[in-house]
Structure formats: C-alpha cells, structure tokens
Phi, psi and omega in degrees: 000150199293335192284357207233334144304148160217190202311168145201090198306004197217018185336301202291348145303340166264333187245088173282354155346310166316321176253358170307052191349293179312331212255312171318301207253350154291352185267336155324297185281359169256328174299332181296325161312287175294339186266339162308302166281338160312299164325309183082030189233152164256315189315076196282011193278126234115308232248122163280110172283179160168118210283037170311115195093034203274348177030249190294002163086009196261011176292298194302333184272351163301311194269347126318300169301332173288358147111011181272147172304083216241151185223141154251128183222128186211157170237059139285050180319293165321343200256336168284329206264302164312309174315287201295010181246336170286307180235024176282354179293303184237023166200151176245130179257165176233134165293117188190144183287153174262350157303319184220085175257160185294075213199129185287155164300154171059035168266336170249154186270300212239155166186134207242120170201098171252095180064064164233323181314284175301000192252347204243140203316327176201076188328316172328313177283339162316264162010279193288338179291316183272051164239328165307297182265024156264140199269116171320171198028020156282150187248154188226127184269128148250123163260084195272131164262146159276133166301339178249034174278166174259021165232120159299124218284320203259321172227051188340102175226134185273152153102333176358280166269032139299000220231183191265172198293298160330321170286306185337298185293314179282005171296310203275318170318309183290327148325329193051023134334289179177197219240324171211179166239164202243304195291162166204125184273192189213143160291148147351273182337284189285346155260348165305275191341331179271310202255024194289009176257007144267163164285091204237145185242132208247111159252030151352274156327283180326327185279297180301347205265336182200060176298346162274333164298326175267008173102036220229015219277318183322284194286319185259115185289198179290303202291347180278323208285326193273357188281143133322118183325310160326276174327319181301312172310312175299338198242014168302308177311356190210007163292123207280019188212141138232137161231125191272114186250146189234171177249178151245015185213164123347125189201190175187119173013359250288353179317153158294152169339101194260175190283323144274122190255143186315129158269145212267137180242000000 
C-alpha cells in the first residue's frame, strides 16, 4: 500500500539512467515537441516552467533554453547538487517533495511530470499538488508508464510489473535485480482516474504516427509509423508510455493540424 513506501531521497543513484545527458535531452526534445503544438507556440518565452522530478536538471535546462523561466524541483540530492553546478546560472533548483512544493498557487504555465507517478508515496497528493500551482490555461505534460506494457522500463524484466507485490519482489531477488520491486504503476483506466480533475488530451498516437515531428525517431520503430491508426488504437492498452497534455479548466491543442490528431479522453 501506498502508506507502507517511502521516500527515495537519492535516485539518480539507483537509476543511473538519470544522468545519461544524451538520452535525457532526446526524451527532452520530445516533450518539448509536444507541449509546443499544445501551445501552438515554438517560442516558450515569457512562460514559467517546471520540472517535476528533475533530478540532473537536463529537461529544465531544456525548457530554459527554449526561452522559458524554469524551476526544477526533487528530493534527489545528489541529482540536484549536479543540476545546480551545470545550470544552476539559468535555472533554479529547490530540494522539495513534488507532493508539497514551496511553489505559489497558479504559477506556472507549463509543468513537466515524466515517469514520475509511479515512483512517489501518494500519487493522489502529487496530482492535486501539481494541479495547484498550474496556471488556468496552462499546460501540464504527462509521461505516464503503463503497468500493462510488457518490458518494465527501470530493470527490463518482462511482465513485472504485471505481477502482485510479492511475485514482483521474488522476480527481482531471482533476477538478481535487486531485493523488492518499488515502483508502481497504473493501467489506462487508472490513470484517467488519477487525472479525472483534468482536461486531458491523449498524444499517443500522434507521436507513433509521426515521430519525427516530435522527436520521437529514436524510440518509435519504422515499421509503427506504417501501422494504420485503427490497429494502433486496438494496442493502447499495452503501450509501456502514454503521453498526455492535460488542462485544469476545458482547452483544446492549439498546434496545427496532424494527420492523427490528439484525442480528447
């Protein structure tokens, strides 16, 4: 149960993945993709950001270069102590739970929470906090993992996180992974449920469907790009990413016209 985890004050140590620059700022140049055609702007500038979960700073320091005001915020020390000696010049970071960040209501335009959810003691309190300090008409990025993708993301082992807390753990002991398994995930189902206080718009598709506008050429093989949409739709339920732009008040995109265009959930 969620009440029965705790904190993990130090990630980019357990997850070196985290500091991987390159890898970073290409899942960078695609979130960056999207929340542009949500804007309908290339330009972020003006625009207060933020960076939930930001651990080596290299999202926030993406969406600083992209002309935005940007705070990155974790309770990653070591991944903060790096953020701030690379980009701490033009971006601020604060050590602070994304459950209770030091952050005014309604203040950001943009706020970025990528593959975070599953990682923090109660999502629910995630959620309603970073509902709190987004700014009506502001947009909020999600990069949600599904629990019914079949490679688990963080020590790819297939079906993991399918599995009950218990098998879960002896998976990994058996695996020699590690000793439990910590994250947790959600089906579809359950994360529309997490974000029902939002207006959320699903780009999934839009991203397999056209991955080079978003940046997406790395990840999305050729051959996804060539699936009909139909087929593509029917395999939702088992995409290990869904990305999501979500509203706090009824919105809609502004980017131009794609050939799949995000659907309204």
């Amino acid at each position: 149960m969620a009440g029965e985890r705790e904190e993990q004050p130090a990630y980019s140590e357990i997850q070196a993945a985290t500091l991987d620059e390159q890898s970073r700022r290409r899942k960078a140049a695609k979130i960056l993709a999207v929340i542009r055609h949500a804007l309908g702007r290339d330009d972020l500038s003006g625009l207060k950001a933020l960076d939930v979960g930001c651990s080596a700073g290299f999202i926030a320091d993406e969406l600083a270069l992209a002309g935005a005001d940007t705070v990155g915020v974790d309770i990653d020390e070591p991944g903060l102590a790096k953020a701030r000696e690379r980009f701490g010049d033009h971006v601020e970071f604060r050590l602070a739970d994304g459950q209770d960040m030091p952050i005014d209501t309604e203040r950001m335009d943009v706020i970025v929470l990528n593959h975070v959810y599953e990682h923090v003691v109660d999502p629910e309190s995630l959620v309603a906090e970073v509902r709190r300090v987004l700014k009506p008409g502001g947009v909020l990025y999600l990069g949600l993992g599904n629990r019914l993708g079949i490679m688990e993301p963080h020590y790819r082992l297939p079906f993991l996180s399918w599995l009950p807390q218990s098998a879960a753990d002896r998976y990994m002991r058996a695996t020699g992974k590690g000793t439990e398994y910590y994250e947790t995930f959600r089906t579809r189902p359950g994360l529309r449920k997490l974000f029902a206080g939002f207006d959320v718009w699903d780009y999934t598709l839009p991203v397999l469907a056209d991955a080079k506008s978003f940046a997406g050429e790395d990840v999305v093989p050729d051959w996804v790009r060539r699936v009909p949409e139909p087929v593509l739709a029917a395999a939702l339920p088992l995409v290990p990413t869904y990305i999501w732009v979500a509203y706090k008040q009824p919105a809609r995109p502004l980017g131009s016209t794609l050939r799949v265009p995000p659907r309204h959930l």
